[in-house]
Steps between C-alpha positions, in 0.01 A plus 500: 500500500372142405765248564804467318732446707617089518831586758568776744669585785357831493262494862234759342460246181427289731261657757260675203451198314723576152720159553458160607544346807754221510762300693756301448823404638812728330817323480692763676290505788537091585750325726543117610376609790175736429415240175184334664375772692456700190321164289298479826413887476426473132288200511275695760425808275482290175198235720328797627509726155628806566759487174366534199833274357841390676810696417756666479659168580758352248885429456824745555864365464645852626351465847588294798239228551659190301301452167443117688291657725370775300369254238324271785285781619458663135349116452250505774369831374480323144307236707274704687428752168415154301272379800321840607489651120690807566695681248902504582716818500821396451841662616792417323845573389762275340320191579270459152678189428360347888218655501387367146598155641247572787235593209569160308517253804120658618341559196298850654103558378559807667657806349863554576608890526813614496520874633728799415602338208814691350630198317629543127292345182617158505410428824146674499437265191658174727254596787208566237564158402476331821132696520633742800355845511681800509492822749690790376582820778696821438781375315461196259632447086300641278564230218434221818188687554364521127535117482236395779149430389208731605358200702852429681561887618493668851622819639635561857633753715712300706748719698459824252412833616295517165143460533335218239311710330863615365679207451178421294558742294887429462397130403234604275721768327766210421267249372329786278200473609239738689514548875073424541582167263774381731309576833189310313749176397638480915152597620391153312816303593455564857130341485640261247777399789436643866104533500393124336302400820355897552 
């Protein structure tokens, strides 16, 4: 199956070539203490390019990290994204407020994608406005999902036990259109976004 795939944790995605390769540092993985390691880690795969963008990486007020912290290593990854032109998969859950700061203070050229979005209308449209892309998985609102532009679409597996080629089909079912003119519109946005230096 050609790639469709933009975020899995699914190991056989990943070994036969259906999703991308990326890395990034999650917010509930990162301590005080592990914080540079994991920038030093990062910065090693991103200089010797073996990720095709950075991510997931992002913001998460229910987890333990403090959102100080959280916000200084989501920066570097901004950073680094900016200075190495890689995509960013973003991570992030009741933080839209900080993280649009983060957008505004940097200014991105490069596209900003939030994942697993399952966010309600109005704040699909506030994200949309700030130029963010959206990822939608298994479970997302329909209505969210009908608002976001051909161009601004991807579809993930994530964590699912579904394969893409049917959460595809879910997506393409509740935005009304065919499943072969969906998988042609994120066929093109992953060139568009992930494949501008292939």
């Amino acid at each position: 199956m050609p790639l469709l795939d933009i975020h899995t944790h699914n190991p056989a995605a990943m070994a036969n070539g259906t999703a991308l390769v990326t890395a990034g540092i999650h917010p509930w993985e990162l301590t005080e203490a592990n914080a540079e390691g994991a920038l030093e880690h990062l910065l090693g795969l991103i200089v010797e390019k073996r990720i095709s963008a950075i991510g997931e990486s992002g913001l998460d007020k229910l987890t333990q990290a403090p959102i100080w912290l959280q916000t200084s290593v989501f920066e570097r990854q901004v950073e680094w994204s900016e200075a190495y032109r890689l995509p960013l998969i973003i991570h992030c859950v009741k933080a839209t407020d900080e993280l649009l700061d983060v957008r505004k203070r940097y200014r991105p050229l490069q596209p900003w994608i939030l994942h697993g979005f399952r966010g309600k209308p109005q704040q699909a449209e506030q994200l949309l406005r700030h130029g963010l892309y959206l990822s939608f998985g298994e479970r997302f609102s329909e209505a969210a999902l009908r608002l976001v532009p051909d161009e601004r679409l991807f579809v993930e597996t994530d964590t699912s036990p579904l394969g893409i080629g049917e959460i595809l089909e879910r997506v393409a079912s509740a935005r009304g259109v065919e499943a072969e003119s969906l998988r042609e519109t994120i066929r093109r946005n992953i060139r568009n976004v992930f494949q501008r230096g292939d």
